[in-house]
TORKOL-4160 file (C-alpha; in steps of 0.2 Angstrom, whole numbers, padded with zeros to 4 digits, m for minus):
246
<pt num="1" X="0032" Y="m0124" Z="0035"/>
<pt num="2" X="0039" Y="m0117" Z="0017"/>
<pt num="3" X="0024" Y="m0108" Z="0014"/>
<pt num="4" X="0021" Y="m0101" Z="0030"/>
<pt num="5" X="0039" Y="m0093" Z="0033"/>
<pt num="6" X="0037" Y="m0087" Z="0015"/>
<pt num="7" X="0022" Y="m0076" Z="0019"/>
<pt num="8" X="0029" Y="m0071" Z="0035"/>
<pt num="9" X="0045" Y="m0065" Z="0026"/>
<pt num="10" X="0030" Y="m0056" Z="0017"/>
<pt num="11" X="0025" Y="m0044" Z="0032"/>
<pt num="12" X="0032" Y="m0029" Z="0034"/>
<pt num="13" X="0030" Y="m0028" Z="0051"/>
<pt num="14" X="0039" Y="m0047" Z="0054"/>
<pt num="15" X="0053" Y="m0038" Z="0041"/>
<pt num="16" X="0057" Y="m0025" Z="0049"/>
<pt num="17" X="0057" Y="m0032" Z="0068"/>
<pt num="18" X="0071" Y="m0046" Z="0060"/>
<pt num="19" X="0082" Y="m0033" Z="0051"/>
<pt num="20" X="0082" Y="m0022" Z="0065"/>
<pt num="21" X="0094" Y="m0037" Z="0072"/>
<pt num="22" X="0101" Y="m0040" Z="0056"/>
<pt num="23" X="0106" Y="m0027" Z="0050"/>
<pt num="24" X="0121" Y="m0019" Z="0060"/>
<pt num="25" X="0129" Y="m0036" Z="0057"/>
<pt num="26" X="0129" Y="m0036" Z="0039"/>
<pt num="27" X="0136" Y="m0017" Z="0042"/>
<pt num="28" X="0148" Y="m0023" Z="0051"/>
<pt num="29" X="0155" Y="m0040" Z="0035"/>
<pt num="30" X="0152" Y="m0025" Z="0024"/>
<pt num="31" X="0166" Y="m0012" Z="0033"/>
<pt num="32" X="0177" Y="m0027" Z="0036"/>
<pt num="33" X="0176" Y="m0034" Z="0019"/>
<pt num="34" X="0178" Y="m0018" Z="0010"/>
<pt num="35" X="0194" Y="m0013" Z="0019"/>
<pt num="36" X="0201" Y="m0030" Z="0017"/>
<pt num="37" X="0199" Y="m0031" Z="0001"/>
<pt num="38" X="0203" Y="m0014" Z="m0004"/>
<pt num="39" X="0220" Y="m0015" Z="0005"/>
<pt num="40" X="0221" Y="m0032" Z="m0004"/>
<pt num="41" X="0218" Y="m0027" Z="m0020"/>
<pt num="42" X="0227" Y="m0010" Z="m0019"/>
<pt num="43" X="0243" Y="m0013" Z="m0012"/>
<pt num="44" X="0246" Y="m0030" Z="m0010"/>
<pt num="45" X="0240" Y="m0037" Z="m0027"/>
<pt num="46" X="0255" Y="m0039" Z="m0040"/>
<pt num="47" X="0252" Y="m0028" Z="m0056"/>
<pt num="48" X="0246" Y="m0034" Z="m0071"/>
<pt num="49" X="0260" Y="m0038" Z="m0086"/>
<pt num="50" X="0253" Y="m0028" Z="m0097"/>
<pt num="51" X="0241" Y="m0017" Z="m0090"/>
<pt num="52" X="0251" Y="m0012" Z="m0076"/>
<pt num="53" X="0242" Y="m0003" Z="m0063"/>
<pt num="54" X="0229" Y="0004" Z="m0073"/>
<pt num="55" X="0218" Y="m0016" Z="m0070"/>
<pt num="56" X="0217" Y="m0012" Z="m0050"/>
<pt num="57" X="0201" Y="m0003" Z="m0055"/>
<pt num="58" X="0194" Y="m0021" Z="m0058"/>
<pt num="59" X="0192" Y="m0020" Z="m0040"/>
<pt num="60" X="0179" Y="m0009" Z="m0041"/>
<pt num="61" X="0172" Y="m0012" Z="m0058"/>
<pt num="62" X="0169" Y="m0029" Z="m0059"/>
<pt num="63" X="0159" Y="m0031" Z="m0042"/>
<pt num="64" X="0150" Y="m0014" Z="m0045"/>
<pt num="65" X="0144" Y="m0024" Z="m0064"/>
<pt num="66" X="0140" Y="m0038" Z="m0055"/>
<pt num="67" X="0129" Y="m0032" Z="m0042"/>
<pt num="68" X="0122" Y="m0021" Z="m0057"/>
<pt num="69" X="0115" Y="m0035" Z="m0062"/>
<pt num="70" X="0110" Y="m0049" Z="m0047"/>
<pt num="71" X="0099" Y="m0031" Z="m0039"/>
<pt num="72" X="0092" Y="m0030" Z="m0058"/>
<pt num="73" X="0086" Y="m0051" Z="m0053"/>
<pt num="74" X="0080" Y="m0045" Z="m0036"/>
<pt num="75" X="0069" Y="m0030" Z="m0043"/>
<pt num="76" X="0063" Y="m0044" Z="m0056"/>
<pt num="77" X="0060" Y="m0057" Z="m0044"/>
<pt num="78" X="0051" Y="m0047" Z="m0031"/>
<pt num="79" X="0039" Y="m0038" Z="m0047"/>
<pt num="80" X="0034" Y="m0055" Z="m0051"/>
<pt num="81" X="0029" Y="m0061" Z="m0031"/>
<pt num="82" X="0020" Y="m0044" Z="m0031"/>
<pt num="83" X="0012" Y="m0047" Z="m0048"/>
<pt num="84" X="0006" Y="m0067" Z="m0041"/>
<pt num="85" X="0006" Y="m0066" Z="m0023"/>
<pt num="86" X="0002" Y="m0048" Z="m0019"/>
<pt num="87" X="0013" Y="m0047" Z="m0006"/>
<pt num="88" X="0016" Y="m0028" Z="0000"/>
<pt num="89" X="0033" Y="m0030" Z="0004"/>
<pt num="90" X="0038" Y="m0038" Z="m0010"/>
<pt num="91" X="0034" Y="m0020" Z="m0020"/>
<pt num="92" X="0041" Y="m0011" Z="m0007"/>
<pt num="93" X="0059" Y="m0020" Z="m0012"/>
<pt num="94" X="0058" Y="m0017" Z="m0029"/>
<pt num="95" X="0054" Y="0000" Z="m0028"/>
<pt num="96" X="0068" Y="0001" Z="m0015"/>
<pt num="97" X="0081" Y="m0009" Z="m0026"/>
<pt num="98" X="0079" Y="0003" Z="m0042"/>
<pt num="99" X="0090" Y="0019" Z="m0033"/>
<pt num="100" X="0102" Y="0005" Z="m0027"/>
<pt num="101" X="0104" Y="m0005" Z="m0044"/>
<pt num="102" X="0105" Y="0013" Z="m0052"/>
<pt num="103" X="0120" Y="0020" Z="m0044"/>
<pt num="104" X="0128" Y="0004" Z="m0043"/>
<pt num="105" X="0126" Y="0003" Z="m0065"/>
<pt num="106" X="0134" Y="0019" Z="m0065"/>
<pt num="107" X="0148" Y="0016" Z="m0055"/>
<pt num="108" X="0149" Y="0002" Z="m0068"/>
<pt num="109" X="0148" Y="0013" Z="m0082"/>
<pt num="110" X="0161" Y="0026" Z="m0074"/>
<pt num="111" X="0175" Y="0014" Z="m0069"/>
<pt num="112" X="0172" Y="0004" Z="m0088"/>
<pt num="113" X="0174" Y="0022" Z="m0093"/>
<pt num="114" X="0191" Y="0027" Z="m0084"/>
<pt num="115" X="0197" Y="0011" Z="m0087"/>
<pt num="116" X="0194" Y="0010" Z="m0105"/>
<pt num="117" X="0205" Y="0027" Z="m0108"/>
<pt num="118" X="0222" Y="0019" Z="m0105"/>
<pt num="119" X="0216" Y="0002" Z="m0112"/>
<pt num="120" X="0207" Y="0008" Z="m0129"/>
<pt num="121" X="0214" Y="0025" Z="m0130"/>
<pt num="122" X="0194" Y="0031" Z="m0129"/>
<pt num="123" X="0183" Y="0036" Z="m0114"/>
<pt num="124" X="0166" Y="0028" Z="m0123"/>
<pt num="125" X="0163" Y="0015" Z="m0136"/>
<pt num="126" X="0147" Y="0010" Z="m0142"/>
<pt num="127" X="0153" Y="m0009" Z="m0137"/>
<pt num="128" X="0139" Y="m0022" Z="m0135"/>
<pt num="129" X="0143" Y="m0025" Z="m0116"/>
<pt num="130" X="0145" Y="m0007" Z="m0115"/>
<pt num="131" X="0129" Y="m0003" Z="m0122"/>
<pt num="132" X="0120" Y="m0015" Z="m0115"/>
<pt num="133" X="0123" Y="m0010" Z="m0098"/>
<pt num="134" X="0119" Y="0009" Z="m0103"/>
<pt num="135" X="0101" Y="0002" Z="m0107"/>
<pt num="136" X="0101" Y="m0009" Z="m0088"/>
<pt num="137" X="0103" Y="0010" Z="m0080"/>
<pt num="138" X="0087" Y="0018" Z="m0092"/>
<pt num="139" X="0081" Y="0003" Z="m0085"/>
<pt num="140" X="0083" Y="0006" Z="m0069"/>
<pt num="141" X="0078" Y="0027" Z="m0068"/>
<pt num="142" X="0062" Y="0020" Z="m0079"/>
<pt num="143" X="0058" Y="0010" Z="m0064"/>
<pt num="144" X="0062" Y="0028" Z="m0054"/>
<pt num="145" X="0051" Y="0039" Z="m0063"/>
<pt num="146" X="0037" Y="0027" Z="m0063"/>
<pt num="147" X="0036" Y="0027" Z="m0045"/>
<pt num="148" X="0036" Y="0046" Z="m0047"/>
<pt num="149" X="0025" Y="0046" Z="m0060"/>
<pt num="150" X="0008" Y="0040" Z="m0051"/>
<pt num="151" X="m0003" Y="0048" Z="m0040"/>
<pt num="152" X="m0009" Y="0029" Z="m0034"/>
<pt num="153" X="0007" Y="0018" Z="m0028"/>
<pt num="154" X="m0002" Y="0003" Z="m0031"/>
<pt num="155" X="m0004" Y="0007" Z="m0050"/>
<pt num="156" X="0015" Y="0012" Z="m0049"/>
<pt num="157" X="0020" Y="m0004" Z="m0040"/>
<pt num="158" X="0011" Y="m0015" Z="m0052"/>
<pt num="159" X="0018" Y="m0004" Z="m0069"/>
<pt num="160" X="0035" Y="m0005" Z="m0062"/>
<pt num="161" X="0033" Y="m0023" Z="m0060"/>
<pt num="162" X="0030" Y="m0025" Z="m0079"/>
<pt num="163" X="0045" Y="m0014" Z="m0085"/>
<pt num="164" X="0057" Y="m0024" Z="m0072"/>
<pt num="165" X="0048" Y="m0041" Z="m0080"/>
<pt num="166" X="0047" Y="m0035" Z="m0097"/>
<pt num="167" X="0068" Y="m0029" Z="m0095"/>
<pt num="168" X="0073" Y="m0045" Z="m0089"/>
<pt num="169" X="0077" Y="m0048" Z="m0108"/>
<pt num="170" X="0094" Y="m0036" Z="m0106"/>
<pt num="171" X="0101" Y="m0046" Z="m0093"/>
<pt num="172" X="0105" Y="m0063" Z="m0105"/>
<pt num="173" X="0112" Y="m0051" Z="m0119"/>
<pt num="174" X="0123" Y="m0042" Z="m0107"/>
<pt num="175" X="0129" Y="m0058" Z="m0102"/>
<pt num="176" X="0133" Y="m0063" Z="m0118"/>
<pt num="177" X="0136" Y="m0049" Z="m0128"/>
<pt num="178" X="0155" Y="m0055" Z="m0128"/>
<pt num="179" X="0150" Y="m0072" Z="m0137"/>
<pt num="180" X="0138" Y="m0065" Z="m0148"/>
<pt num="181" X="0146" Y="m0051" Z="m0156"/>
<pt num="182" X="0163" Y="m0043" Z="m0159"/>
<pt num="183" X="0167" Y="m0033" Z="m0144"/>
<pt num="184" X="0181" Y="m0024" Z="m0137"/>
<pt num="185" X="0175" Y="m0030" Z="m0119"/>
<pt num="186" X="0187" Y="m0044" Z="m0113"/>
<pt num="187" X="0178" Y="m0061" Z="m0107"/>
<pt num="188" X="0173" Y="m0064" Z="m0090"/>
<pt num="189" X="0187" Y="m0064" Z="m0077"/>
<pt num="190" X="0180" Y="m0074" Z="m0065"/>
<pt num="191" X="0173" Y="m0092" Z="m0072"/>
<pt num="192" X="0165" Y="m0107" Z="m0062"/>
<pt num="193" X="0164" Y="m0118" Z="m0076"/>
<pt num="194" X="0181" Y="m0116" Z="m0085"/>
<pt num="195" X="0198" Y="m0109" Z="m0080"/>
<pt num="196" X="0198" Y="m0091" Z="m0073"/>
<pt num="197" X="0208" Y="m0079" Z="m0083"/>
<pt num="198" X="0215" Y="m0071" Z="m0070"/>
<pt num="199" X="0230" Y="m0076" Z="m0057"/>
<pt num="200" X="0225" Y="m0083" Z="m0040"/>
<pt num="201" X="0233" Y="m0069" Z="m0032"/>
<pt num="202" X="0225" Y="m0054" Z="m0041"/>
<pt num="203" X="0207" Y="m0067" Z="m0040"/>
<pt num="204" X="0208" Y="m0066" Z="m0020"/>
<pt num="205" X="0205" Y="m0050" Z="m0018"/>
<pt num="206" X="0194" Y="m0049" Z="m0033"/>
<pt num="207" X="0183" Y="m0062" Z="m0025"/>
<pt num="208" X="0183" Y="m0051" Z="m0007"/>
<pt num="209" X="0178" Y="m0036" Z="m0015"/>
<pt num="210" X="0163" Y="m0045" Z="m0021"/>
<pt num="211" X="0158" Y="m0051" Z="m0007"/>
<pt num="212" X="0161" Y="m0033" Z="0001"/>
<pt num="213" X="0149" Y="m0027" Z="m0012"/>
<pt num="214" X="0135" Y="m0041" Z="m0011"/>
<pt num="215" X="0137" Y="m0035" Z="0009"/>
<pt num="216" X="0135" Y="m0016" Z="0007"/>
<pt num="217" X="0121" Y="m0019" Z="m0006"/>
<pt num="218" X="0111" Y="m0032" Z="0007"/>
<pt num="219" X="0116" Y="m0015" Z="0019"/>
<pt num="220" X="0109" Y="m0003" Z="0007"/>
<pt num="221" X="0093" Y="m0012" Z="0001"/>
<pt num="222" X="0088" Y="m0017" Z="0019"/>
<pt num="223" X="0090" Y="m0001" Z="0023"/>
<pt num="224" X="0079" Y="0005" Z="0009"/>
<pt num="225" X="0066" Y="m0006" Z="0010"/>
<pt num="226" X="0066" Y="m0002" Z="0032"/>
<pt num="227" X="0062" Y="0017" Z="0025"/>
<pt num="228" X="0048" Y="0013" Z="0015"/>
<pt num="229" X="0041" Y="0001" Z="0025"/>
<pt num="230" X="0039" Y="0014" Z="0037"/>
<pt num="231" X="0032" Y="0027" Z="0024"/>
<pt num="232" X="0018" Y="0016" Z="0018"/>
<pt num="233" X="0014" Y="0007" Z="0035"/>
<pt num="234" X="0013" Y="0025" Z="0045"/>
<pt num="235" X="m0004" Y="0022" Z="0049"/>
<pt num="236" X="m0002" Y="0006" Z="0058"/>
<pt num="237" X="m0002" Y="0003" Z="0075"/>
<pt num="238" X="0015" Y="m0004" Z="0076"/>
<pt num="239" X="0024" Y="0009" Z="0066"/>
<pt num="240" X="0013" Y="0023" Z="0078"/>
<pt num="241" X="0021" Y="0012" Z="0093"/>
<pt num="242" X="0038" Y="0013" Z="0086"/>
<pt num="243" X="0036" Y="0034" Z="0085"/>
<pt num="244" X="0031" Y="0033" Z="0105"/>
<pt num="245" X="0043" Y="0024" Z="0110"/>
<pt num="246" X="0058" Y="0032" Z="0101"/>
């Protein structure tokens, strides 16, 4: 029963008909979610003692680096399926998650940016964390311009595939890049094992924007991968049917 839902997630054509329903639902937790928490964080949350107001942009930043880095799993994940399986979808969503992952790094790297200015008295430090998350978004427009790059897309699925496999070896050193070498990053905010860093009532709204941002990325990469399925499965009877009847 595992297997055979596994490879019906696999069509294209099951995908889309299911997210059709899906996804104006998710649209919907990610509007909610993102005004709640955004309101939440904004107005209601105290300020920091010694950071003042300047640490609200954690609401932004710290979900955008989080995301940066699950989408980098999901274009990983769905490279290796592609690679074993040969599913058709599963290229199809890493191709679709590369834009996604891309602009989310570099909100990342933007809102690290504005908020390290009052913090370190510097726009940009070459900071482990910091440059290790520069090297996730080359990873990411890598992916972009090899699916550019071929004339053939099964030669580009499969080449992408590799690079998002092959740069699977950033993600644990941006994880602990903090650990491992003096850096001016501060530790996680956020801990499941230990004792968050953070008051409950700056950490509420903090965990509501990341859901809001796990929302709007499902929203976006659903989209996405709708977009392409339609591109590559033109020729198919059921996307012709779709063109008829709309």
């Amino acid at each position: 029963m595992t297997w055979q839902w596994f490879h019906r997630l696999g069509s294209p054509k099951w995908f889309y008909e299911k997210t059709t329903v899906w996804l104006p639902w998710i649209a919907a937790a990610a509007v909610i979610l993102l005004v709640v928490g955004s309101i939440w964080g904004l107005a209601f949350a105290p300020p920091d003692a010694k950071q003042g107001n300047s640490y609200r942009i954690i609401y932004i930043h710290v979900p955008a680096s989080f995301l940066a880095l699950a989408g980098y799993y999901v274009m990983a994940i769905s490279g290796a399926i592609g690679l074993i399986w040969r599913m058709k979808l599963s290229f199809m969503v890493l191709k679709s998650a590369a834009p996604v992952g891309a602009v989310l790094t570099f909100v990342s790297l933007i809102t690290g940016s504005i908020w390290g200015k009052p913090t370190w008295g510097t726009w940009w430090e070459w900071d482990a964390r910091i440059t290790s998350m520069l090297v996730l978004f080359f990873l990411y427009l890598g992916i972009i311009a090899l699916q550019s790059a071929y004339r053939q897309q099964e030669a580009a699925d499969k080449t992408s595939a590799i690079l998002a496999l092959v740069g699977m070896v950033n993600i644990p050193i941006i994880y602990k890049s903090v650990d491992w070498w003096y850096t001016l990053h501060q530790p996680a905010t956020l801990k499941l094992t230990e004792k968050s860093a953070i008051d409950p009532s700056m950490a509420y709204p903090l965990i509501t924007m990341i859901l809001a941002f796990y929302a709007v990325y499902a929203w976006l990469l659903i989209s996405q991968i709708r977009v392409e399925v339609l591109r590559r499965e033109k020729k198919t009877r059921w996307v012709q049917s779709i063109g008829e009847v709309s």
